[in-house]
N, C-alpha and C positions, 0 to 999 in steps of 0.2 A: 113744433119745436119742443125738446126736452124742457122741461121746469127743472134745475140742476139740485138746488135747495134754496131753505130760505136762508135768507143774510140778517142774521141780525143787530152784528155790528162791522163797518169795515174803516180802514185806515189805510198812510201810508207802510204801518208797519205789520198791522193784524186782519185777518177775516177770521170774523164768528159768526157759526151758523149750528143750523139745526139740522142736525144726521137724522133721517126718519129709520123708524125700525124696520129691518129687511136688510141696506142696503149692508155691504162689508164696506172696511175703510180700506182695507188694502189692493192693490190692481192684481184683477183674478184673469183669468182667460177669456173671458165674454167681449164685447162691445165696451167701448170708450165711456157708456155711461155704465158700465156694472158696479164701478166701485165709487168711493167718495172722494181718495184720493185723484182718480181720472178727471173725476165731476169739475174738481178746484184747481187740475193745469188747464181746463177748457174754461174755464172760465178767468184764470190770470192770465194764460198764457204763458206763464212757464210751472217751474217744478217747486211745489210750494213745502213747506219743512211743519210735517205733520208732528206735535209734539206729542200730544197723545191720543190712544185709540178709546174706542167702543163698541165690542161685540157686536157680530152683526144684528140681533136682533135687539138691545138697545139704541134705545135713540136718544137725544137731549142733545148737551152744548157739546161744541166743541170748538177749538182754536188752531188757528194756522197761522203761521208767521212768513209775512213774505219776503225776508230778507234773512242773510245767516246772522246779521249783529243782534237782530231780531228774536232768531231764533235761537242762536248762543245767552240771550237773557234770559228769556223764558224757560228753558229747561234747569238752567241754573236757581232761578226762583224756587222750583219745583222739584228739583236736588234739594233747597234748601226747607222745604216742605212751607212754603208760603203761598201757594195754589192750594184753594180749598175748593173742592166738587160733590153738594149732595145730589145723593139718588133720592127717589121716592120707590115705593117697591109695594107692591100688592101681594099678601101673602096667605095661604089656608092657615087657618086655625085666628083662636083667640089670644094673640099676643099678649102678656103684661100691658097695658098701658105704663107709659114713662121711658126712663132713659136706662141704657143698659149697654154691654160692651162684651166684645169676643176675644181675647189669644187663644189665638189655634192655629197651630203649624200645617201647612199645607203644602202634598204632594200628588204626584200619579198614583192614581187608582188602579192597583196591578190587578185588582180582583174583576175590573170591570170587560165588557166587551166595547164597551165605544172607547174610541184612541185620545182622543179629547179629555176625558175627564180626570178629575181629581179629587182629593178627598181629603180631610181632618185626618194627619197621620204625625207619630210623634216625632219622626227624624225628617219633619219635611222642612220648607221655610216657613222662615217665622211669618204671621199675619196678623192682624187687628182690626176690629170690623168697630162700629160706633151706632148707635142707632135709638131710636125712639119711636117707639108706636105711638100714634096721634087717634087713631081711633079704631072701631068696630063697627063693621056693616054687613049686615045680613043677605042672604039672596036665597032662595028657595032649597039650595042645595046644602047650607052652612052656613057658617061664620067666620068672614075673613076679618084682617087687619092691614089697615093705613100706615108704611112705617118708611120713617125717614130715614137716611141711611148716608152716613160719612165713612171713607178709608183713610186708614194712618199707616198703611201699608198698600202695595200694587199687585197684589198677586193674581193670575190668572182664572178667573170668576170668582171671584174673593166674598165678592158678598154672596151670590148666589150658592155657592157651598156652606159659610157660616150661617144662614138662615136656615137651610137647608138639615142644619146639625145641629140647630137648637129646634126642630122638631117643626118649623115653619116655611114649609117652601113656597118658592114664588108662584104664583099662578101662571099655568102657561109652559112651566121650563122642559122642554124637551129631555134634558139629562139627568138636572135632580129634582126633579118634580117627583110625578107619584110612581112613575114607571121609565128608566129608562131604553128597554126595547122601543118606543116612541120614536126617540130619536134615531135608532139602526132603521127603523121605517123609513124616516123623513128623508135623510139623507141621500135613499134611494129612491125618493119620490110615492112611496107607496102609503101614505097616512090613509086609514080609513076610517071613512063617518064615523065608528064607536072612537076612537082614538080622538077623534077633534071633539069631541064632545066632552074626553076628559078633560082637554085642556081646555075648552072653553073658550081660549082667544090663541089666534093666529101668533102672534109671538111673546115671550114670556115678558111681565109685565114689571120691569126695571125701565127707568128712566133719569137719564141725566139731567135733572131739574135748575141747577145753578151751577154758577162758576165763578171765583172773583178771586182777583191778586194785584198785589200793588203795582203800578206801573207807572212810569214818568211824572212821578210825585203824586202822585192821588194813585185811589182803589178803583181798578176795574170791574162792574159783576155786569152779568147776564144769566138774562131765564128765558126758560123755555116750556112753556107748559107742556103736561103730559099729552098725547096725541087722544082723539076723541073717542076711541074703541075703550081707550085705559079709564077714561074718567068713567064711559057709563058702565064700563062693570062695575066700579067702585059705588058707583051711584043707586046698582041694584039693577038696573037695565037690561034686556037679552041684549047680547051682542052677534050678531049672526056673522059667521064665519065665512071668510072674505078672502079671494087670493091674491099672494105675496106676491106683489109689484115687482120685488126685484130680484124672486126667485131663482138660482141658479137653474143653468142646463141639465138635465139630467146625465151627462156625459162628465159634469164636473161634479156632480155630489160626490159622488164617492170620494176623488181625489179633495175634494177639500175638506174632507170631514180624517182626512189621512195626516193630514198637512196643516190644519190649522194650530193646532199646539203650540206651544209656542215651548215647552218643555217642563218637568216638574220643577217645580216653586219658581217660575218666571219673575222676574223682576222686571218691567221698563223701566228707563231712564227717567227721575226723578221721582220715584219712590210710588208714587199715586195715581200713576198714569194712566193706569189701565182700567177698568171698568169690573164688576163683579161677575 
């Protein structure tokens, strides 16, 4: 039997669980279990009211509401910016240690080859990224940084491009990492050994770490730790390169690497929804 996900909190109004990196949240053309969203009508049994997403190769919290009064709350909180969600983010380079902040308008990359991407541009949407490096750790190759990472805006990879523009990208990132041709490989299935060796880890290493908002008179949080490839890089560790569980067909890459966009300076519903 499929293991769906974990649960790590449920009620009669909410399920919180933990998205592994891979899976997508939205229902793609595969089997019943390709996506997250499928994972959580087989497992309710019916159609659950997803509030916000996490790229597919993020993993960490997420929340479903199983009712529309439920779910008319919660997005409403989240219009109202009272849903707080940090990332943690593994990054190249030596960070400042301490706390620091991004505005930078964000739009489509007209200059790029992958359809997906986006970029710090001045007539894009507005964005705001939040963040604090926690630490420095070394590994044979360089000098990464430990950095925590809040949005005050939702924009589509929002954190991974403002990192990305302050000279620190995530480790791992297929698009703004060190080379995006990567990701025109990946897509089509075609990564080879020198290429995963740039990246180092199977997917890029952002993680939705926390979650918490007020709910029926008290504060709700949940955590989820980062998954165990992301700590021992951090730790210094080889992590040997391992394959994607929930990897598309190769008959859909293409088409969802066409398709995923969501458009220049996307916005979800309630401001912070989306993931970087």
């Amino acid at each position: 039997m499929v293991s769906l996900f974990e649960i790590l909190h449920e009620d009669a109004d909410l399920l919180v669980l933990r998205k592994p990196a891979g899976l997508v949240c939205h229902p793609t053309k595969g089997d019943e279990y390709s996506s997250l969203v499928s994972r959580v009508r087989i497992h309710l049994g019916f159609e659950p009211h997803m509030i916000h997403r996490l790229d597919r190769e993020t993993g960490g919290v997420m929340v479903f509401t199983k009712t529309d009064e439920a779910g008319a709350e919660l997005r409403a909180l989240w219009a109202a910016g009272l849903v707080t969600k940090e990332y943690v983010a593994l990054v190249h380079g030596r960070m400042p240690l301490g706390d620091g902040a991004l505005d930078a308008p964000l739009g489509r990359d007209v200059s790029s080859a992958v359809a997906i991407k986006d970029c710090v541009r001045s007539d894009g949407a507005s964005a705001r990224t939040r963040w604090r490096c926690e630490r420095h750790f070394e590994r044979p190759d360089g000098v990464y940084s430990w950095v925590r990472v809040w949005l005050d805006t939702g924009r589509k990879h929002q954190i991974r491009i403002h990192l990305s523009h302050l000279g620190y990208p995530i480790v791992g990132d297929k698009v703004y990492g060190l080379d995006e041709r990567i990701y025109l490989d990946f897509v089509v299935g075609q990564l080879t050994e020198s290429q995963q060796q740039r990246l180092q880890v199977p997917f890029h290493a952002l993680h939705a770490e926390r979650l918490w908002f007020p709910w029926k008179g008290s504060e709700c949080g949940f955590v989820a730790a980062p998954e165990s490839w992301f700590l021992e890089f951090a730790a210094g560790q080889q992590v040997p390169w391992f394959a994607d569980p929930f990897a598309p067909t190769p008959e859909s890459r293409a088409a969802r690497s066409e398709t995923s966009s969501a458009g220049p300076g996307s916005f979800f519903p309630g401001g912070n929804s989306q993931d970087g």
